[in-house]
mmCIF file of the N, C-alpha and C atoms, coordinates in Angstrom:
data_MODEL
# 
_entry.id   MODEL 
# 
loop_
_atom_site.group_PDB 
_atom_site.id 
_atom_site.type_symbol 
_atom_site.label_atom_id 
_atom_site.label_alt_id 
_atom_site.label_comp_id 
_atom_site.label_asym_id 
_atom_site.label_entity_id 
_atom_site.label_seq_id 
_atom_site.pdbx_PDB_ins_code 
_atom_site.Cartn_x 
_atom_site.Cartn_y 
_atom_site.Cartn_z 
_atom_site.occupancy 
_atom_site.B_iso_or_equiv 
_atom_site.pdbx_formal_charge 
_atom_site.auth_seq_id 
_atom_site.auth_comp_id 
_atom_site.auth_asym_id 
_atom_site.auth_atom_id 
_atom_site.pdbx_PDB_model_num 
ATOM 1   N N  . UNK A 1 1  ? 95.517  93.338  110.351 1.00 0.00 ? 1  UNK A N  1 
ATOM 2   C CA . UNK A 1 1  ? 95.533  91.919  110.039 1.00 0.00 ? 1  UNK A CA 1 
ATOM 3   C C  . UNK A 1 1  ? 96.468  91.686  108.857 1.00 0.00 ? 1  UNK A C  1 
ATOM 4   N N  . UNK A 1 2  ? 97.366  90.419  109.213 1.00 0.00 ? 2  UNK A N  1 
ATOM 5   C CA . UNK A 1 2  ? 97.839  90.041  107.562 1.00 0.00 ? 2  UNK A CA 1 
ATOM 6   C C  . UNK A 1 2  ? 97.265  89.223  106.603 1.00 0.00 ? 2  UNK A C  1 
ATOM 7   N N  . UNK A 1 3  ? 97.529  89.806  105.875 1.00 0.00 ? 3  UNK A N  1 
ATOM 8   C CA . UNK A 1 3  ? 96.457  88.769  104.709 1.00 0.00 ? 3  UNK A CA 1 
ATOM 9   C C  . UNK A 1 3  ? 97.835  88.493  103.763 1.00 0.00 ? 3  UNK A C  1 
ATOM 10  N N  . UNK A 1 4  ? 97.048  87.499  102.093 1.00 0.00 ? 4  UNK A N  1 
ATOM 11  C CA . UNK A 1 4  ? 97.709  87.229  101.461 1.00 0.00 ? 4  UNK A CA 1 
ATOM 12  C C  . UNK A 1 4  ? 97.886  88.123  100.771 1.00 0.00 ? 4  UNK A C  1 
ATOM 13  N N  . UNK A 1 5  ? 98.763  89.039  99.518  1.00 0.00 ? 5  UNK A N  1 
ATOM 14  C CA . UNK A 1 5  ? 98.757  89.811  98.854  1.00 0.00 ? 5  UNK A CA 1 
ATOM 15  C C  . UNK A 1 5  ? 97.951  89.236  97.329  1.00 0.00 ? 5  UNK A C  1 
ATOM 16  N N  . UNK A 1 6  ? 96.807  90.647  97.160  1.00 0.00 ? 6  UNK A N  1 
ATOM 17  C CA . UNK A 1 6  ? 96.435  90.177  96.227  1.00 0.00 ? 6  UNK A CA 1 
ATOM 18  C C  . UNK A 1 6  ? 94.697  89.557  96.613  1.00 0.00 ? 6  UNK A C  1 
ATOM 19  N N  . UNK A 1 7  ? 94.918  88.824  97.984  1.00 0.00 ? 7  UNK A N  1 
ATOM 20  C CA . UNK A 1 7  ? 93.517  88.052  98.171  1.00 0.00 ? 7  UNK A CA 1 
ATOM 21  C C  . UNK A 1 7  ? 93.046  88.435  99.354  1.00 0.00 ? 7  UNK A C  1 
ATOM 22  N N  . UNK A 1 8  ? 92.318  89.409  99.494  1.00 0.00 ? 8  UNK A N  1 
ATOM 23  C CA . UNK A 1 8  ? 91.782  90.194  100.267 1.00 0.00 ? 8  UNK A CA 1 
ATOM 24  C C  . UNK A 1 8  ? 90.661  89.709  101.215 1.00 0.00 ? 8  UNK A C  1 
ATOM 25  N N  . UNK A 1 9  ? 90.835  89.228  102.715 1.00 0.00 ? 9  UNK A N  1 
ATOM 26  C CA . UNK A 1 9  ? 89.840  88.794  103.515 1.00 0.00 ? 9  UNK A CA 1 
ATOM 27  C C  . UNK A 1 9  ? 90.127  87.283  103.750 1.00 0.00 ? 9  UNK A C  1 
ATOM 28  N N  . UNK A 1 10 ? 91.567  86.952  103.021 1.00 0.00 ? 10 UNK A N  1 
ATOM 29  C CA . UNK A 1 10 ? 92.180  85.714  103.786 1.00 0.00 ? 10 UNK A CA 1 
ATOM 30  C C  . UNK A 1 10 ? 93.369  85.674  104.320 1.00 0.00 ? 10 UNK A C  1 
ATOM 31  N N  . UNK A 1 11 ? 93.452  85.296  105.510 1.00 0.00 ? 11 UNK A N  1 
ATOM 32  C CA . UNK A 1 11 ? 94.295  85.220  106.355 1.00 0.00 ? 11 UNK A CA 1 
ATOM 33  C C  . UNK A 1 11 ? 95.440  84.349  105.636 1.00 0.00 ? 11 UNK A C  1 
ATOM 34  N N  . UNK A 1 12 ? 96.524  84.893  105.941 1.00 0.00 ? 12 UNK A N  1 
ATOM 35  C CA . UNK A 1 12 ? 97.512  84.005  105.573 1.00 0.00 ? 12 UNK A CA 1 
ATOM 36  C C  . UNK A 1 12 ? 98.936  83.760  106.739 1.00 0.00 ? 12 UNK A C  1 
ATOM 37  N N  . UNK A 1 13 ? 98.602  83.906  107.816 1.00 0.00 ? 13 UNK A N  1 
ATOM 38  C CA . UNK A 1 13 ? 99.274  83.121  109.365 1.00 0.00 ? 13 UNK A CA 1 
ATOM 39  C C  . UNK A 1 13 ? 98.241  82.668  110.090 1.00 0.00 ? 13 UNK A C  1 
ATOM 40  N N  . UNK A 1 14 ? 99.224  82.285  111.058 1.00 0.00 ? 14 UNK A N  1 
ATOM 41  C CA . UNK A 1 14 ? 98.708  81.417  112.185 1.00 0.00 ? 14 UNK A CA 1 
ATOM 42  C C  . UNK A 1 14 ? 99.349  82.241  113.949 1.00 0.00 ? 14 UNK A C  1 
ATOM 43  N N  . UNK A 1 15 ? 99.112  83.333  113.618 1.00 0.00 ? 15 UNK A N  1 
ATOM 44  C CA . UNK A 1 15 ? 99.321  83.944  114.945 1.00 0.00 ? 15 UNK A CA 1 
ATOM 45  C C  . UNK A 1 15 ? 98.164  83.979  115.754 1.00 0.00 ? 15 UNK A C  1 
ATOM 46  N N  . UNK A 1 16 ? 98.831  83.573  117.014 1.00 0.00 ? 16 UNK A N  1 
ATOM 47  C CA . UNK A 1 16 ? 97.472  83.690  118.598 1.00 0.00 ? 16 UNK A CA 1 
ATOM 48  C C  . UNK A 1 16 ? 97.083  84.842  118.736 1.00 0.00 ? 16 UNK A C  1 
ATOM 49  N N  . UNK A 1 17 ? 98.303  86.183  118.589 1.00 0.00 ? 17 UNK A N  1 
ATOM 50  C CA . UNK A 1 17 ? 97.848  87.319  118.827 1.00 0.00 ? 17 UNK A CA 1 
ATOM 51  C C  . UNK A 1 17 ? 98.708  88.409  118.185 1.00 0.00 ? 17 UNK A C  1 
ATOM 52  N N  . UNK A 1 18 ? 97.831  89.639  117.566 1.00 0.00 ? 18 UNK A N  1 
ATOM 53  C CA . UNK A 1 18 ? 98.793  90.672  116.723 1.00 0.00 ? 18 UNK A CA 1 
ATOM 54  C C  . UNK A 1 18 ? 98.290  91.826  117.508 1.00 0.00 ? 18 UNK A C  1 
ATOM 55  N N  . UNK A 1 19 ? 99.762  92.341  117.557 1.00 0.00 ? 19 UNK A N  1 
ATOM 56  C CA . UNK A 1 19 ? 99.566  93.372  118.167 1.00 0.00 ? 19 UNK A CA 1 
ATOM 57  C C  . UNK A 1 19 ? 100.091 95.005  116.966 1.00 0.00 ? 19 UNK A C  1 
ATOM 58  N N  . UNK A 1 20 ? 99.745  96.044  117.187 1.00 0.00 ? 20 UNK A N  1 
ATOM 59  C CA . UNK A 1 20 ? 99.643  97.110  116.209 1.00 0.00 ? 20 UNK A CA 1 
ATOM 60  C C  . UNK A 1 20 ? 98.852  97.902  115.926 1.00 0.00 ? 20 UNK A C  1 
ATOM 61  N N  . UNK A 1 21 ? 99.247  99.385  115.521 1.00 0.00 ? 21 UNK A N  1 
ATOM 62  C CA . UNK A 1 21 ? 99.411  100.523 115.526 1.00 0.00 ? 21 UNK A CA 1 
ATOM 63  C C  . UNK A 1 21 ? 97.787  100.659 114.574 1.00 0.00 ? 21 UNK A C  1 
ATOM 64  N N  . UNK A 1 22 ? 97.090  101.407 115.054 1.00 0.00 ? 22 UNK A N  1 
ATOM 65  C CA . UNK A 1 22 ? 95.943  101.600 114.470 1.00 0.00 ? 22 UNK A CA 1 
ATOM 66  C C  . UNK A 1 22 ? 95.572  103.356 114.346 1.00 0.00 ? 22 UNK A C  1 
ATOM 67  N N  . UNK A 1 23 ? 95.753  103.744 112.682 1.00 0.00 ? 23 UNK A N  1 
ATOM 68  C CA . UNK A 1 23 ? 95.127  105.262 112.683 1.00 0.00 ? 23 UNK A CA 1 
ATOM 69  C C  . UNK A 1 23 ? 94.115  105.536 112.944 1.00 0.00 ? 23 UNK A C  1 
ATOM 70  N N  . UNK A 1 24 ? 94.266  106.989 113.678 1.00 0.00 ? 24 UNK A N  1 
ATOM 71  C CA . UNK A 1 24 ? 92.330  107.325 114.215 1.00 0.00 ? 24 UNK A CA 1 
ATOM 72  C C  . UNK A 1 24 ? 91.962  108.494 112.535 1.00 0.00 ? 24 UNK A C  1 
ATOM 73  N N  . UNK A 1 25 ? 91.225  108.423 113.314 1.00 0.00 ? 25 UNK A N  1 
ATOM 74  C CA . UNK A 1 25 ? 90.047  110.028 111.958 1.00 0.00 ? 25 UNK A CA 1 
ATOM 75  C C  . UNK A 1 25 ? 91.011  110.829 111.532 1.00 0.00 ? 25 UNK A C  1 
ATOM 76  N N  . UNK A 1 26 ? 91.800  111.555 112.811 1.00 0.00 ? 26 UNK A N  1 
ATOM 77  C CA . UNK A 1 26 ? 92.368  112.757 112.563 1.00 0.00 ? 26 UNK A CA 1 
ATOM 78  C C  . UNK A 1 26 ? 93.535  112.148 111.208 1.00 0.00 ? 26 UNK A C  1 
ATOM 79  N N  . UNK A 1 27 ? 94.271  110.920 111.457 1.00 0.00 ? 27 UNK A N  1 
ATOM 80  C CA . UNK A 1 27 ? 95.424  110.590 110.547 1.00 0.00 ? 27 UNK A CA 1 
ATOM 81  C C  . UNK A 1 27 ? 94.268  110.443 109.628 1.00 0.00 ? 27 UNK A C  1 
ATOM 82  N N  . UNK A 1 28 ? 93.622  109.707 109.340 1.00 0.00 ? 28 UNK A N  1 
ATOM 83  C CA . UNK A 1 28 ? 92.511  109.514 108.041 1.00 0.00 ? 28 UNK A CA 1 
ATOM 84  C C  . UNK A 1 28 ? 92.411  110.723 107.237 1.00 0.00 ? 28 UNK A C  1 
ATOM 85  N N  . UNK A 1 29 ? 91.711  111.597 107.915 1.00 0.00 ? 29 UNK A N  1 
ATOM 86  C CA . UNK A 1 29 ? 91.357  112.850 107.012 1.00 0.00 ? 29 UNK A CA 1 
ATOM 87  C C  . UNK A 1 29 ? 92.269  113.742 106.611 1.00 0.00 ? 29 UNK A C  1 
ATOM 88  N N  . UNK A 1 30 ? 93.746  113.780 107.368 1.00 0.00 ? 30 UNK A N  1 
ATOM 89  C CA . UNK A 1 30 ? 95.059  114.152 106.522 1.00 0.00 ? 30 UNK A CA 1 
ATOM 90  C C  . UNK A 1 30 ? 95.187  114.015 105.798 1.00 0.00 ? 30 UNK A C  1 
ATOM 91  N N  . UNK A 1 31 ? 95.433  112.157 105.670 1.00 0.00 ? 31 UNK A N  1 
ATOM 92  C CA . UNK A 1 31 ? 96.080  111.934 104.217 1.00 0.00 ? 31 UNK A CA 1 
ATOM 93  C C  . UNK A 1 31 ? 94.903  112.040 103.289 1.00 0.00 ? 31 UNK A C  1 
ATOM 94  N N  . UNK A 1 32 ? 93.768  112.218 103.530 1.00 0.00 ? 32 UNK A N  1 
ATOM 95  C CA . UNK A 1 32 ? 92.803  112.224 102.847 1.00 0.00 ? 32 UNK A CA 1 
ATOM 96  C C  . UNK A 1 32 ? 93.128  113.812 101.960 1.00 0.00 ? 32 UNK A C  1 
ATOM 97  N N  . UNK A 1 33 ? 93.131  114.698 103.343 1.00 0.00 ? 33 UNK A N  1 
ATOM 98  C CA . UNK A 1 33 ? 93.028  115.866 102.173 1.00 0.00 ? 33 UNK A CA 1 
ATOM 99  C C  . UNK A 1 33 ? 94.560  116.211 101.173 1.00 0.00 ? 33 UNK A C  1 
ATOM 100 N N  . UNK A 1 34 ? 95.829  115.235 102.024 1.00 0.00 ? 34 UNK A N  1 
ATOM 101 C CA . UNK A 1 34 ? 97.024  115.429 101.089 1.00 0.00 ? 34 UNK A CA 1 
ATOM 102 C C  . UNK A 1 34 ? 96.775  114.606 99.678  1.00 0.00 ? 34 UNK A C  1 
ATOM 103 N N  . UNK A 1 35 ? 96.258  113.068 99.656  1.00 0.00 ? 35 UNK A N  1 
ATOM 104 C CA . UNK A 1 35 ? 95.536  112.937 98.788  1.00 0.00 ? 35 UNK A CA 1 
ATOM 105 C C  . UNK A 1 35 ? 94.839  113.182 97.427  1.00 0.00 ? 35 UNK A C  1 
ATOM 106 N N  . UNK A 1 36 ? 94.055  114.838 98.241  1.00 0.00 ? 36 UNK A N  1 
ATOM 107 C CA . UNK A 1 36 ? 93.050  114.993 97.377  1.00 0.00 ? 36 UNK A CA 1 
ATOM 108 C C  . UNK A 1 36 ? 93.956  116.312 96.931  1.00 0.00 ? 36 UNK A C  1 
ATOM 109 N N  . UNK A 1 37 ? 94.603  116.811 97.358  1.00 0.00 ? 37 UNK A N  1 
ATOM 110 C CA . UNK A 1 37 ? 95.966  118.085 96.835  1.00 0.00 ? 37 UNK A CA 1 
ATOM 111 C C  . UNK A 1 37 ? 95.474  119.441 97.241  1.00 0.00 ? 37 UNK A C  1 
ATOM 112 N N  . UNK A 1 38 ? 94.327  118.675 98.564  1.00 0.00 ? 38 UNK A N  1 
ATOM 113 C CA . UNK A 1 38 ? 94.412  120.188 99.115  1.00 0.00 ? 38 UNK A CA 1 
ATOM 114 C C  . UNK A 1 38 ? 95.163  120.629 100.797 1.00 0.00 ? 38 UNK A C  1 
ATOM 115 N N  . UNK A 1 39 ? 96.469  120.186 100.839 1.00 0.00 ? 39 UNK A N  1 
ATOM 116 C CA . UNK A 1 39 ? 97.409  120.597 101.575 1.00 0.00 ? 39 UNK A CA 1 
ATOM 117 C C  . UNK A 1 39 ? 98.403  119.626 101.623 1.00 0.00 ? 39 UNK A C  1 
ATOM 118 N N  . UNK A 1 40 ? 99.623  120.159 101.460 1.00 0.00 ? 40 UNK A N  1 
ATOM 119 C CA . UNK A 1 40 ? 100.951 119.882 100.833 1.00 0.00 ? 40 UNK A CA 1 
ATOM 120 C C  . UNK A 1 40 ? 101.493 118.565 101.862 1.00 0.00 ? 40 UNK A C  1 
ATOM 121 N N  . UNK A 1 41 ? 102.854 118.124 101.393 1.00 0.00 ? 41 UNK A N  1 
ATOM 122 C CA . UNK A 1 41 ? 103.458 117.445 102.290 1.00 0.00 ? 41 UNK A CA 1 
ATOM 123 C C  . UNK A 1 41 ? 104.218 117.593 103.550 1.00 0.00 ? 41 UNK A C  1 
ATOM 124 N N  . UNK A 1 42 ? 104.230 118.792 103.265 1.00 0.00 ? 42 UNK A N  1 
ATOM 125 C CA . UNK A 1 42 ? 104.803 119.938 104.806 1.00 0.00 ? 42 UNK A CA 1 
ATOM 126 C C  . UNK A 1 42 ? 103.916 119.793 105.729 1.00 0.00 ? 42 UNK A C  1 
ATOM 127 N N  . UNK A 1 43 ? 102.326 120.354 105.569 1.00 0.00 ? 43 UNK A N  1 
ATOM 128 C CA . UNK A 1 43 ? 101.381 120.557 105.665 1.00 0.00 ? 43 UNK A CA 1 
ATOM 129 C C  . UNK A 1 43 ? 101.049 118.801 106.939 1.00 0.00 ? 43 UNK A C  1 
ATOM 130 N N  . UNK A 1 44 ? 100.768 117.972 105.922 1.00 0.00 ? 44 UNK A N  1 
ATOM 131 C CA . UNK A 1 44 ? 100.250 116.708 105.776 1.00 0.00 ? 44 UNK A CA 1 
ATOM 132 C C  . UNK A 1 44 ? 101.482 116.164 107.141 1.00 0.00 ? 44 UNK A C  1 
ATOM 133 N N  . UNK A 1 45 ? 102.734 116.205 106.784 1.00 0.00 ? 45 UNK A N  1 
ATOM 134 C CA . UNK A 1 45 ? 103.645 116.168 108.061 1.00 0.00 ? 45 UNK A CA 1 
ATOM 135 C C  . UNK A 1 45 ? 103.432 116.663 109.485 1.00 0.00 ? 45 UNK A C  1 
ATOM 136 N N  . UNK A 1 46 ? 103.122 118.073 109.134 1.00 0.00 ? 46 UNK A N  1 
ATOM 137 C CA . UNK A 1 46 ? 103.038 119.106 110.326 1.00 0.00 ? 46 UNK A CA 1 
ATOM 138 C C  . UNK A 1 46 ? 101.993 118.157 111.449 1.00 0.00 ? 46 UNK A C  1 
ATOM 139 N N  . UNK A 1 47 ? 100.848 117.874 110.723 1.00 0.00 ? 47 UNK A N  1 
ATOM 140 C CA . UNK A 1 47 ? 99.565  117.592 110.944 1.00 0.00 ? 47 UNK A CA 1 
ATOM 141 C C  . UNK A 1 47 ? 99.845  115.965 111.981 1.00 0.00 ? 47 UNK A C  1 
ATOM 142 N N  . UNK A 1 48 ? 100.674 114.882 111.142 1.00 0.00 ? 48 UNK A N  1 
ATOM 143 C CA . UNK A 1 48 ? 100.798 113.963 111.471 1.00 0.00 ? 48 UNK A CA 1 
ATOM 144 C C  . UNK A 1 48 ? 101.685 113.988 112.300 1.00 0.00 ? 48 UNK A C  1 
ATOM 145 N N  . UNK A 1 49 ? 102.798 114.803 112.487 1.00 0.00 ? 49 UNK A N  1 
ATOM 146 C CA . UNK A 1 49 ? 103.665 114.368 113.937 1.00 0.00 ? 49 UNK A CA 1 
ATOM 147 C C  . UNK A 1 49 ? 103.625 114.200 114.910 1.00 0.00 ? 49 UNK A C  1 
ATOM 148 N N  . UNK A 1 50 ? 102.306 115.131 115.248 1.00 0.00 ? 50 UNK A N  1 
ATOM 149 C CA . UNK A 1 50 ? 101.852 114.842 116.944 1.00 0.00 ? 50 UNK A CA 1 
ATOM 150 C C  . UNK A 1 50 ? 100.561 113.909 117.114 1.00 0.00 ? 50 UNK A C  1 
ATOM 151 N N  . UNK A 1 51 ? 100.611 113.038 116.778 1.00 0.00 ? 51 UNK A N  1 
ATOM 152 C CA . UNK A 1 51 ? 99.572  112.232 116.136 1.00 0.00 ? 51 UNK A CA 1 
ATOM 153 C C  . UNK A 1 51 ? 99.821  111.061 117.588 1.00 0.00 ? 51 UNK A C  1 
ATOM 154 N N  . UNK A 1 52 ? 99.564  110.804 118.580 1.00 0.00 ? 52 UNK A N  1 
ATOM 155 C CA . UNK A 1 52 ? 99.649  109.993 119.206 1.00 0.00 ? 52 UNK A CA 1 
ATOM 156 C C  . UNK A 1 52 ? 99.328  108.299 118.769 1.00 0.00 ? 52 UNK A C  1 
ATOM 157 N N  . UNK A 1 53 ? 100.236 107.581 118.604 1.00 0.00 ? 53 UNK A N  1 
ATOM 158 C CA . UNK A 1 53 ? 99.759  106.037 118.212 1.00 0.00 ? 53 UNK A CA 1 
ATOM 159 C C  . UNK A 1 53 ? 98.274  105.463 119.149 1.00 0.00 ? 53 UNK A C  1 
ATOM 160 N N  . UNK A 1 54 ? 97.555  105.132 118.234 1.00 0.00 ? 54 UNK A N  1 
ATOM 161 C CA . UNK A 1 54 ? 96.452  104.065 119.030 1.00 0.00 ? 54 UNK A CA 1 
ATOM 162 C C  . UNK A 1 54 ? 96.698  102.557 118.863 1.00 0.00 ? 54 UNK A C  1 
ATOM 163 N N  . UNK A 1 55 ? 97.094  101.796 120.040 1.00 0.00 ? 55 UNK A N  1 
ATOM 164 C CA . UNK A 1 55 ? 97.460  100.202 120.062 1.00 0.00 ? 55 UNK A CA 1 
ATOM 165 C C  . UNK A 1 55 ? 96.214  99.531  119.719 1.00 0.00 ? 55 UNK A C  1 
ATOM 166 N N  . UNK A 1 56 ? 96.447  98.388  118.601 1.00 0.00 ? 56 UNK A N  1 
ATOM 167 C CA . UNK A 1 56 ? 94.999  97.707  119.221 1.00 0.00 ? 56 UNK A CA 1 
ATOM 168 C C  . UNK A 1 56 ? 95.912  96.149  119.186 1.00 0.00 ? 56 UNK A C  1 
ATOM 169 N N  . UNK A 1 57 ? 95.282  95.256  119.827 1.00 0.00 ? 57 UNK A N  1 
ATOM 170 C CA . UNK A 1 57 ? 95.591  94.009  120.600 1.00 0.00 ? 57 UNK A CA 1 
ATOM 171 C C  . UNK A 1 57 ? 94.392  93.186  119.594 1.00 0.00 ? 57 UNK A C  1 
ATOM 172 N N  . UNK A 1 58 ? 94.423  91.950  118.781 1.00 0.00 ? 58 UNK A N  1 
ATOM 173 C CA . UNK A 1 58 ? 94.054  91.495  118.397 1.00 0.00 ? 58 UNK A CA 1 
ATOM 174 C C  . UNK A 1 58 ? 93.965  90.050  118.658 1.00 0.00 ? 58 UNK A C  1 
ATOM 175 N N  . UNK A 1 59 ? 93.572  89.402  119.647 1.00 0.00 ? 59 UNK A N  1 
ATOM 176 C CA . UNK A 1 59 ? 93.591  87.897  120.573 1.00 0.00 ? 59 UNK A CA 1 
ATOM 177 C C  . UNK A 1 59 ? 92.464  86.877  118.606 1.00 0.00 ? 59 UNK A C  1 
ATOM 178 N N  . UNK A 1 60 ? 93.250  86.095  118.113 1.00 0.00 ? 60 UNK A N  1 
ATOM 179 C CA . UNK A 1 60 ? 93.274  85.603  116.991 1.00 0.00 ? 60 UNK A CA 1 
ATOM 180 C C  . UNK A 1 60 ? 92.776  84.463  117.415 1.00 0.00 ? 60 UNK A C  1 
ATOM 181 N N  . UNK A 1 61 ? 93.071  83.677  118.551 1.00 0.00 ? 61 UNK A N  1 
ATOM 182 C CA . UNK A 1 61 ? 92.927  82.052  118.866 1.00 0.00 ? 61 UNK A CA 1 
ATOM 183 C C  . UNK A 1 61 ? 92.435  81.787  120.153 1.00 0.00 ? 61 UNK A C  1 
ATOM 184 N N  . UNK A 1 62 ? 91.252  80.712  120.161 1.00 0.00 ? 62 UNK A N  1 
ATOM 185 C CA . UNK A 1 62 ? 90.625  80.342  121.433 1.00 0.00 ? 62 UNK A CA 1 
ATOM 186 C C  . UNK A 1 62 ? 91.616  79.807  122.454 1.00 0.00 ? 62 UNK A C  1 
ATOM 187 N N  . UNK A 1 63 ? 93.577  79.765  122.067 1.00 0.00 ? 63 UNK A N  1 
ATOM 188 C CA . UNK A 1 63 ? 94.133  79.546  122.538 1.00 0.00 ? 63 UNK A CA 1 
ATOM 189 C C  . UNK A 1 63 ? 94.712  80.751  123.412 1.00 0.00 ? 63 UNK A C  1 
ATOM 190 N N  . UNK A 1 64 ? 94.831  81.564  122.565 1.00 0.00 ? 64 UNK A N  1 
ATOM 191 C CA . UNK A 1 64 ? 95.574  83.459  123.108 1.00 0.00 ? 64 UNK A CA 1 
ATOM 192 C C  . UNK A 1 64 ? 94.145  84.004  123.975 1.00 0.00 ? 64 UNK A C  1 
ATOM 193 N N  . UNK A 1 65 ? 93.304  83.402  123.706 1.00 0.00 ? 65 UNK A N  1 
ATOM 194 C CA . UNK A 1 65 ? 92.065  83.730  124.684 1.00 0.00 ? 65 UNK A CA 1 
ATOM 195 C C  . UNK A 1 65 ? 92.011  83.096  126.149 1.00 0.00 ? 65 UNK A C  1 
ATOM 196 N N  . UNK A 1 66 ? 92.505  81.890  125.767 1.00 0.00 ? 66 UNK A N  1 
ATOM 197 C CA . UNK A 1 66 ? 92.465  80.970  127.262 1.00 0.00 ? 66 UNK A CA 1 
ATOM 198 C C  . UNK A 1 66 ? 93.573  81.493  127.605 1.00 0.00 ? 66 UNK A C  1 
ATOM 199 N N  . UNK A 1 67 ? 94.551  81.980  127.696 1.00 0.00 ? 67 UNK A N  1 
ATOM 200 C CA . UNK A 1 67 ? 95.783  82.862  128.878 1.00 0.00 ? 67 UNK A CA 1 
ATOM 201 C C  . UNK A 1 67 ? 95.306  83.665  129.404 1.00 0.00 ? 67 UNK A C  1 
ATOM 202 N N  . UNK A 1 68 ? 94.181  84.471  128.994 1.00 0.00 ? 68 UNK A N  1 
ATOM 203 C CA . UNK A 1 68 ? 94.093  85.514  129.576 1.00 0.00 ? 68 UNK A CA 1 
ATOM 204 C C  . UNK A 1 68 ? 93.188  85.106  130.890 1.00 0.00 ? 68 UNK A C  1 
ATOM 205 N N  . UNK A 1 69 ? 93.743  85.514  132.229 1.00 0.00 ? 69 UNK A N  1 
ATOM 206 C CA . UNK A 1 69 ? 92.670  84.942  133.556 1.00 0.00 ? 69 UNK A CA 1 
ATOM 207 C C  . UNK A 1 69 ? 92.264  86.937  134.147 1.00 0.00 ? 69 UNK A C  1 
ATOM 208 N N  . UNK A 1 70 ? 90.990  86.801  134.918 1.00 0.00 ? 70 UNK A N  1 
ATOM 209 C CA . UNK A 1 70 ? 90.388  87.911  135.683 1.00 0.00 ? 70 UNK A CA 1 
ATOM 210 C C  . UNK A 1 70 ? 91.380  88.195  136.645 1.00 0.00 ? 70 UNK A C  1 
ATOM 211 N N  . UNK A 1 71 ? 91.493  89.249  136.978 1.00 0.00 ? 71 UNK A N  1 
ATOM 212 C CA . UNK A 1 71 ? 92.260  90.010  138.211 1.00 0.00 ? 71 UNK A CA 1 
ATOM 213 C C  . UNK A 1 71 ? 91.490  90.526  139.266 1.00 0.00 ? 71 UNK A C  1 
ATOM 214 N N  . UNK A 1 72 ? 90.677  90.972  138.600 1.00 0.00 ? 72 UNK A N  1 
ATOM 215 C CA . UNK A 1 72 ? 90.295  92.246  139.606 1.00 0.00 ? 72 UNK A CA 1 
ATOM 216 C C  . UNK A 1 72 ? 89.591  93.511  139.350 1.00 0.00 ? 72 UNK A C  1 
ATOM 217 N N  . UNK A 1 73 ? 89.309  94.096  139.888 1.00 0.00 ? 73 UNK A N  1 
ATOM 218 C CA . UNK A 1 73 ? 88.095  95.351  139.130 1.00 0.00 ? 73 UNK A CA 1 
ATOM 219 C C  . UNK A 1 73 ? 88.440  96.612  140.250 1.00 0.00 ? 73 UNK A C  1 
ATOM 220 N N  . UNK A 1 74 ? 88.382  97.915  139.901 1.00 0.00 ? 74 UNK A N  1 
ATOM 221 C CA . UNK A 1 74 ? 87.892  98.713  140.955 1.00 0.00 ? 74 UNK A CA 1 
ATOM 222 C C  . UNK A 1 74 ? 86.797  99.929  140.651 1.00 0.00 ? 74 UNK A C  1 
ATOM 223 N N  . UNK A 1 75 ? 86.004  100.436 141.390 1.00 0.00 ? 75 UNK A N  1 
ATOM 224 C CA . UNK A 1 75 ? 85.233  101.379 140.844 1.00 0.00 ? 75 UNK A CA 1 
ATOM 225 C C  . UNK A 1 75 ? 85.812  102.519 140.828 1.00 0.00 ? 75 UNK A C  1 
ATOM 226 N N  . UNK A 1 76 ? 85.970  103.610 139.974 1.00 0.00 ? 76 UNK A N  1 
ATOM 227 C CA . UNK A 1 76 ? 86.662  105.141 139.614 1.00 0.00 ? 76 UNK A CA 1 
ATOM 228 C C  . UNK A 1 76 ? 85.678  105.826 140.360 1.00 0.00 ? 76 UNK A C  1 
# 
């Protein structure tokens, strides 16, 4: 989410929908332990390169909500 700098938990646009890159655990506890200086920036690299991106889709407005229509379903 964007916020204002500085004021934390207010929005400062007007987007219908944001889309973007969301770290899982594994990136968390990297930089956590590069961080904390127990494994280097080599290390902390190595760790993060194969790091597959997680998308998340953020629908902001009862407007970016109403585009979206049902398709269809199938059972796996």
């Amino acid at each position: 989410m964007i916020l204002y700098h500085g004021s934390f938990g207010k929005d400062a646009t007007d987007y219908d929908l944001v889309v973007g890159g969301v770290a899982n655990d594994k990136v968390f506890n990297t930089v956590e332990l590069f961080f904390d200086g127990l494994i280097d920036k080599a290390e902390a690299i190595k760790r993060l390169r194969y790091e597959k991106p997680n998308v998340q889709i953020c629908f902001r407005t009862e407007r970016a909500l109403s585009l979206l229509h049902f398709e269809g379903s199938e059972i796996v």
